[in-house]
Every structure is written in structure tokens, then in C-alpha cells.
N, C-alpha and C positions, 0 to 999 in steps of 0.2 A: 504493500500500500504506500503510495507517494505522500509523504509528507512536508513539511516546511517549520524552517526554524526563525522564529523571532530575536532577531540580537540585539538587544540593549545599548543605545546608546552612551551608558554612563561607561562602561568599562568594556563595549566592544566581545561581551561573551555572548553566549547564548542564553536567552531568558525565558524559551518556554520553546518546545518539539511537537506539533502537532498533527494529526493525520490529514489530507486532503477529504474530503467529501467525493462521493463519487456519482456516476452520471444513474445511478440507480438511485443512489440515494436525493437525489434530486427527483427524481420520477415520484417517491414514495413521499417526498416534501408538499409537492407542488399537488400532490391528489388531497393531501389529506387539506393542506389550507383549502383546496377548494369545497371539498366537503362541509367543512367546519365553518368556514364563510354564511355559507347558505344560512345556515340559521343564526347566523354572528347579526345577519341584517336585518333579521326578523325583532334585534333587542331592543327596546327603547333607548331611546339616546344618553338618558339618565343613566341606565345603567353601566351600560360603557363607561360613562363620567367615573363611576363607584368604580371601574377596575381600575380605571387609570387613575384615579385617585390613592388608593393603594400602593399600585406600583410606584409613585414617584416617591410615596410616603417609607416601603420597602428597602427601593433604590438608596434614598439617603440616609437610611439607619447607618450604610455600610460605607458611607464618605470617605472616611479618611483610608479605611483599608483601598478603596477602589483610586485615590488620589495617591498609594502607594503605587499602586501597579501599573498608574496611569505615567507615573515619572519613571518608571523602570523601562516603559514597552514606548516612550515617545522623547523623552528626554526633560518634560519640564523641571521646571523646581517645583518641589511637594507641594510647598506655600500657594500656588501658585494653582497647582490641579485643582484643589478643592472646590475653586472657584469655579469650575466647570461645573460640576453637581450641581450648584446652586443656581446657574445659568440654567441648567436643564428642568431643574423646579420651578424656575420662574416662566419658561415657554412653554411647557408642557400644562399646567396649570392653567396658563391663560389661555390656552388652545381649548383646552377643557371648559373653563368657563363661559368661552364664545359660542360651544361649538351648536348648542341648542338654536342659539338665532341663526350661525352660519349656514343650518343645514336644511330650516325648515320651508317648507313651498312656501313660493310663489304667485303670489296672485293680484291680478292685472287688475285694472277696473273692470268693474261688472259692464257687465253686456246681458241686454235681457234675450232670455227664451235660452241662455247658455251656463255653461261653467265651466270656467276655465282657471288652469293652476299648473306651474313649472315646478316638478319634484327632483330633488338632487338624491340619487341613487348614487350607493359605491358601486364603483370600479367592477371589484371581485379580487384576484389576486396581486397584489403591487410588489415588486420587487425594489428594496431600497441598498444601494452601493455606495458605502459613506468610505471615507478618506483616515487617516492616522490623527491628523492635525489637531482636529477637536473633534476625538472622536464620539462623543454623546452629545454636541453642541450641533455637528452638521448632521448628523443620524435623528433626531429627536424630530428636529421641523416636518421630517416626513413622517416618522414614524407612527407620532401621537395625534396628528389628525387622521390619516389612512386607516386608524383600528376608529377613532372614535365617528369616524361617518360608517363603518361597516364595514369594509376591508381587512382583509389575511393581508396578513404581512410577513415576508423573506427578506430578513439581511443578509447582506454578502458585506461583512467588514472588511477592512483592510487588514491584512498578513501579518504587521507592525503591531497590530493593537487588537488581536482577535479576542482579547477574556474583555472586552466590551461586551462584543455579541454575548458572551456565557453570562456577562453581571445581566443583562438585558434581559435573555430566558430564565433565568434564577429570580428574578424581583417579580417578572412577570406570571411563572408558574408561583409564586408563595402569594400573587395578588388573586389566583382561582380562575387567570382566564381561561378560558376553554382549551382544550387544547389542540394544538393545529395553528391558531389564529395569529403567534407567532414562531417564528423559525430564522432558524440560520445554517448557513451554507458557505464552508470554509472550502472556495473552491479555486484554482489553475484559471489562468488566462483564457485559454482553449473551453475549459466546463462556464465557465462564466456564460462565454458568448452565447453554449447552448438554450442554461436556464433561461440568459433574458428573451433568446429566441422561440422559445416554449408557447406553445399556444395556450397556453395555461395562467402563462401571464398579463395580468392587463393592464399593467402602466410601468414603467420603470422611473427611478430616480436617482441618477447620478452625481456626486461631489467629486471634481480631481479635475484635470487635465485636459487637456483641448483635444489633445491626441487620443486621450481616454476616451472623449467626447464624442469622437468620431467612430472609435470602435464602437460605444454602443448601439449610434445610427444604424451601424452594419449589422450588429448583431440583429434588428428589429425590423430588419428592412421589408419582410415579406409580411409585417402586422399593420394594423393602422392601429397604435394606441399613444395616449398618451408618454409624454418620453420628458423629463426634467430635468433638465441642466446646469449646473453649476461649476461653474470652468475657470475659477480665478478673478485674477485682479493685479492691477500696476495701480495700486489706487494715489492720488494725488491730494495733496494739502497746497490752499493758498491763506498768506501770510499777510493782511493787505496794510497799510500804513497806520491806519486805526486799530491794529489788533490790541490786545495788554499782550506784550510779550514777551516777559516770564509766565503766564498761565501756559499760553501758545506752546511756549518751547517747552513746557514742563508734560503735556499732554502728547503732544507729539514726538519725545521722547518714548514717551511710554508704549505711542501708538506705532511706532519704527522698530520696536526690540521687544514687546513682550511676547512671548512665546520663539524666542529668536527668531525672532520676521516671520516664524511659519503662520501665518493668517490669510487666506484669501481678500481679505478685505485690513490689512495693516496698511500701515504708509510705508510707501516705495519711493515717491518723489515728494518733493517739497518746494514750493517758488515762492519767493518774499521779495515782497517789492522793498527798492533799495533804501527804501526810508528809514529802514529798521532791518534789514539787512544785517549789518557788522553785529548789532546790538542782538538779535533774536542769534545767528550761529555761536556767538560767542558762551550763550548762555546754553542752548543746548550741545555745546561740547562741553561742558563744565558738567550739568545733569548728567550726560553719557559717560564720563569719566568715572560716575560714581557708583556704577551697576560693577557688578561681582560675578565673575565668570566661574561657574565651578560644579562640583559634583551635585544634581538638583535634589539628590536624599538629603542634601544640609539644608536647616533652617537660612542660614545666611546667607544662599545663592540666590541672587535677583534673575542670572542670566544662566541659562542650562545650556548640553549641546544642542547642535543642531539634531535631526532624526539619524542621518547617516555620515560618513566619512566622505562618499559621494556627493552626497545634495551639499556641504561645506564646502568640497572640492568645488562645485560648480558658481557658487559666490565668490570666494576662491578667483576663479578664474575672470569674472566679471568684474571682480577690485581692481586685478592687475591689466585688464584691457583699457580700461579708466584710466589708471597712471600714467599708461604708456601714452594714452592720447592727452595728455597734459592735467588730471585731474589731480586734485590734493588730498590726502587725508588727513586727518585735526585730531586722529585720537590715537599716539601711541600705541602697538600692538602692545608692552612690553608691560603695560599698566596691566594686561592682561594675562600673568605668566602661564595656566592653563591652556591659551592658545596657541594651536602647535598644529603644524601642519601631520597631513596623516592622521587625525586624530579630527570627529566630529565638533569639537568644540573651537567656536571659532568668536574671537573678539567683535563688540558691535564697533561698526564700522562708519564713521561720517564723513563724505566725499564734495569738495566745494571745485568749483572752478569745470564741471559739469557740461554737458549740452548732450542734446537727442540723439547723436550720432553715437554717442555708447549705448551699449547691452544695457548696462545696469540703469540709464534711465528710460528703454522702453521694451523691454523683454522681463519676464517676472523673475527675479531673483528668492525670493522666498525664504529670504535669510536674513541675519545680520546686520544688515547696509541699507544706506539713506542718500542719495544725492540732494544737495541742494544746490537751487540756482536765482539769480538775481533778477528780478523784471522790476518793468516800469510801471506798467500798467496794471488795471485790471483785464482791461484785452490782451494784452502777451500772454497772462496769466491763462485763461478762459482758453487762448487758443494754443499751448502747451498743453493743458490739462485733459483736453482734446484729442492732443498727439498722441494716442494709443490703440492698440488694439483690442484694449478690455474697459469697461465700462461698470463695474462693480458700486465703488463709492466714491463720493468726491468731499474734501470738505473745506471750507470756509471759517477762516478767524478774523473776526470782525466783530466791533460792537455796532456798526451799521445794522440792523436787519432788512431792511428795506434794497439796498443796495446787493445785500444775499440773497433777499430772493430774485433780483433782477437775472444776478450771475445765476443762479439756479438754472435759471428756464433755458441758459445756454448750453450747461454742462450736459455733457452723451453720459448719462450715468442713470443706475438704477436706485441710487439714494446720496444726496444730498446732504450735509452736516454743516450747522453753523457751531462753533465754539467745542466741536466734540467728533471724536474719529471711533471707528474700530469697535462697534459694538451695536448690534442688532435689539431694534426693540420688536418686542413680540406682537406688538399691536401694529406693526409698518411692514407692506410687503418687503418681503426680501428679492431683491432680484437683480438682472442686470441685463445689459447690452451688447451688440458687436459680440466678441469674442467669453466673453463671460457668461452665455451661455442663453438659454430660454426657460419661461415659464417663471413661478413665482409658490414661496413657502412663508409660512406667516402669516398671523393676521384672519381677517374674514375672508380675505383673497385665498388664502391658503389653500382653503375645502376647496375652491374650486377646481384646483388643481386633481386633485383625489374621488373627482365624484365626475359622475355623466349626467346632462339632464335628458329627463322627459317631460314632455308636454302630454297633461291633461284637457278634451276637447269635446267634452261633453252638450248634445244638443237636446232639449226637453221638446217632448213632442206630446 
């Protein structure tokens, strides 16, 4: 039986050996959610509410243990996982609490001698393929509304972080839900494509990669179903001369390095108009200075490794194509003595003297590093911020608001921030643009995602 080993990025061993799932065991998945669907849809919406009530309640009895495994199997600092659980309690909750208005019919103005009503139906079986990064932060948005409109649900976790999926069936089975209703599938490249090409599946939801992205179009190609994408981000902060600029720099510090840049939605670029230019880099090289590179089981570590030796190499490789084309760096490797090449763990990084023609300010890095650059305007700005391929978030420092929402309605992005970066509210679709992918999680928009409608069309005779 083919297996796969998860290696820890704190010390490069192996931190957990597990079997592949195999194309039977997938046959014997996908029958029984369907099975167990059926009458999953038949349950009052409330009730659902009470499972998934439970489970979150479940879920976080087990925090800190699950915030160890969480720094073993991805890199963070412990301090630092925790905050994922409680991310996951606040979306999951609030999905829960909407989900009675988000799911109930439709109904138009009356028409006489008729009746008429728009019902939102699940799906039937949804398959969800989350990422390492945040692994219960990107996995949850599809998860917890897909069961609470009536949907089975299949994860296929990422290989990096697989005892999510088990903490996920473990809190789920001690909450009584039915069984079938969820599942996972620890599968190979090759079984993947089958499952999500299974006629037994009816929506898929992807987190990862653009390239990932495309393989799952292929895998789906002979269905017409629903398909959800989430493919990244180069997301961009503007700085504009009104901003306060120790808040600015202290926030977007935070928002460039916490989880060492792995966020689909951190900051990758930064433009500050020159008014406050020298004053805003000076200060966040001073903040950056003060993060703690090191093993993430210590209290003490603000900054953990990257996920792998490769994904660092490949930062790595995008600082020094930067240098060579005249860019600066302002932080010391050396303040950092943990960072070493060969080795996941790699210093945060801040690069001035910048422009578009490097990697690192328009291809996603997903690490470390932060380029900053100078403008005049808020139009250089706007049409920089522009210059990408991904469209995830944008955000805006300014005590203007007015002038923020103007730039708003320019920016190609699927969410907008004034005075705040890096972090999803549950009540706001999550989505994006361009290269970043399609479709939408969160929110009352969410269900839409996860459900099909039908029209009621009733004539009185």
C-alpha cells in the first residue's frame, strides 16, 4: 500500500507515515455520502445548527493539543496556531447562525390565480481540497455551510497537514452526525483527479495554486457542476500621505510576516506615497527587526519556518533576482542567526529600491519578503496595485474615507480594506479576481455557492 510521509518543518524529520486511500476506497466513500445525504436533506435546518454546534464546541475543547500538531505539521509558532481554532469558531458559528435566512425560499411578489417560490436545494455530494497554510481557516468556509444547507461532504486535505482531516472526523463523529455525511480521503495526484471526476460528485472546492486550479478544471471537465476556486494572491497595501504611520507600519508589518508570508491574502507589495515614504520604511524596518526567528514549539518565536526547504529556497531565489536588478534590503540577515540556507527557516525580509520588472513584486512569493516602493500619487498607486495577475485583497491607509472609497471602485480586487489587511470577516464574501480564482465563500453569498435552485410554479385552476 502506497503511503506518504509528512516532514516537519521545525527539524526536517518525519512527523507522521500514513497510508494512501485507495480508488476502492473512494468508491465505498462517495456511495455511502451519497446514501446518507439523502436523508441529511430531509433534516430541519435547526438541527444541523445543533450538530454543528457541537462540533465546533468539540473541536475546541482540544485547542491547544490541535495548535501543537498544527506547529509540528506546518511550521507556525504554537502562540500563534491557537488563533486558528478560534478563527474557525468565529466563521463556523456565524455560518450557523445565518444559515436559516440564507437558505430559506424565495418568494417574489404575489401574482394572483399563482404561486410562486425559489427553493435553495443542496448540491448532494461536495468535495472540499483545502491547502496546509490555514489548514481549518481555508477548509471551514466550505465545509460548515455545504453540511448545514444538506450536503455530504469529502475532504481531501493537504499531505503537510493530514490529522486536520482526522481532528475534523473525530469532533465530528463525538458531535453524532450521521455517518457518511462526512469523510476524508488521503489521496495521490493521479486518485484525486478520479474522485473529483466521479459522477458522484457535485460541486468541488479548491484552495492552492493556479496550476492546481487548472488541474481541477481537467479533472471535471466531462460534468457540468459547480467548481470553486481559490488560487492566491500578490495582494497590495497603499500608504497614502494622510495615513498615521506608525499604526500603518505597525499593521502591515504584521500583515507581510505573520505566518511567514504563507497567506493567500498577506501583503506582498507595499507603495507609499513619498510624503511619508522615508518616515513609514524607517519604522517598519525597526518593527521587522524585532520578530524572533526560531523553533515555533517556543513561547518566544514570533516568526517560525517556512512549510519547506523548497518553498524558502524559492523566496530565496526571488530576494537575490531583486538584488541583482538593483534592489536593497534594510534588515540584516544576521539579526536572524536561525536563518541558514538549506534549512526552511528563512529571515523576514524588506526590499526598497523595487519596481515591477522583478519576481518578487509581481509573481506570489509566499514567504518572508515585502517590496516597497515610492509613488506620487494616488493614481501611480491604483495603477500599480493593478499591475497583477491576482486580484484577492487590496488595502488602503488613510484616515480619508471618502477618498477610499473613491480608490475602491478602481481597485480589480475581490475585497477592499481601509486601515486593516489580512483577515476575513465572516459576514463579507470572500472572493477574488483575474487569476485568484472564481466563485465566493462566506457570508449569505456563501450558500449560494453550495446549493442549486429550483423554481416553484404553481397555477390555481
Amino acid at each position: 500500500m502506497a503511503t506518504f510521509k509528512t516532514v516537519t518543518p521545525v527539524d526536517n524529520s518525519v512527523y507522521k507515515e500514513i497510508d494512501y486511500h485507495t480508488l476502492q476506497d473512494i468508491d465505498k466513500t462517495l456511495d455511502k455520502a451519497k446514501e446518507s445525504q439523502k436523508e441529511w436533506a430531509k433534516t430541519p435546518i435547526q438541527k444541523r445548527v445543533e450538530y454543528i454546534t457541537k462540533f465546533i464546541d468539540i473541536l475546541l475543547s482540544n485547542s491547544e493539543d490541535i495548535a501543537v500538531e498544527l506547529s509540528y505539521q506546518m511550521g507556525r509558532p504554537v502562540s500563534y496556531s491557537i488563533l486558528e481554532l478560534r478563527g474557525l469558531k468565529e466563521r463556523a458559528s456565524y455560518m450557523a447562525s445565518i444559515s436559516e435566512e440564507a437558505l430559506k425560499p424565495f418568494y417574489p411578489q404575489e401574482k394572483k390565480g399563482f404561486e410562486r417560490y425559489i427553493l435553495k436545494e443542496p448540491l448532494g455530494v461536495v468535495a472540499v481540497l483545502s491547502p496546509w497554510n490555514y489548514p481549518f481557516l481555508t477548509s471551514v468556509n466550505v465545509i460548515v455551510p455545504a453540511l448545514l444547507a444538506g450536503n455530504a461532504v469529502v475532504l481531501r486535505h493537504s499531505t503537510q497537514t493530514p490529522l486536520v482531516a482526522h481532528r475534523y472526523k473525530e469532533a465530528f463523529d463525538k458531535a453524532g452526525l450521521p455517518s457518511g455525511l462526512f469523510s476524508y480521503l488521503h489521496l495521490q495526484h493521479s486518485d484525486a483527479s478520479v474522485f473529483m471526476g466521479d459522477k458522484r460528485v457535485d460541486g468541488v472546492y479548491f484552495t492552492g495554486s493556479v496550476k492546481g486550479g487548472y488541474e481541477v478544471q481537467k479533472a471535471i471537465i466531462n460534468k457540468f457542476i459547480p467548481c470553486g476556486l481559490e488560487l492566491g494572491g500578490k495582494d497590495p497595501a497603499y500608504v497614502r500621505a494622510d495615513a498615521d504611520v506608525l499604526y500603518s507600519a505597525e499593521n502591515l508589518v504584521d500583515g507581510s510576516f505573520f505566518n511567514s508570508g504563507q497567506s493567500c491574502c498577506g501583503i506582498e507589495r507595499i507603495y507609499v506615497h513619498e510624503d511619508v515614504y522615508d518616515e513609514f520604511v524607517e519604522k517598519f524596518v525597526k518593527i521587522t527587526k524585532e520578530y524572533k526567528l526560531g523553533n515555533p514549539l517556543e513561547k518566544s518565536t514570533t516568526i517560525g519556518p517556512m512549510v519547506k526547504t523548497s518553498a524558502a529556497n524559492f523566496v530565496r531565489s526571488q530576494i537575490k533576482e531583486a538584488l541583482d536588478k538593483g534592489a536593497k534590503s534594510l534588515v540584516d540577515e544576521a539579526l536572524f542567526p536561525n536563518s541558514k540556507e538549506g534549512t526552511p527557516y528563512l529571515a523576514p525580509t524588506v526590499l526598497v529600491d523595487v519596481n515591477h520588472s522583478m519576481s518578487v513584486m509581481n509573481e506570489e512569493s509566499f514567504g518572508p519578503v515585502v517590496g516597497i516602493m515610492k509613488v506620487k500619487s494616488d493614481e501611480e498607486a491604483v495603477e500599480l496595485m493593478n499591475d497583477s495577475d491576482y486580484g484577492l485583497t487590496a488595502s488602503i491607509w488613510s484616515k480619508d474615507k471618502e477618498i477610499a472609497r473613491e480608490l475602491s471602485a478602481k481597485l480589480e480586487t475581490g475585497t477592499v480594506y481601509l486601515n486593516r489587511c489580512d483577515y476575513l470577516d465572516p459576514a463579507l464574501a470572500w472572493t477574488g479576481v483575474k487569476d485568484t480564482g472564481r466563485g465566493a465563500t462566506l457570508s449569505m453569498f456563501g450558500f449560494d455557492h453550495v446549493t442549486k435552485l429550483k423554481s416553484i410554479h404553481f397555477k390555481e385552476i
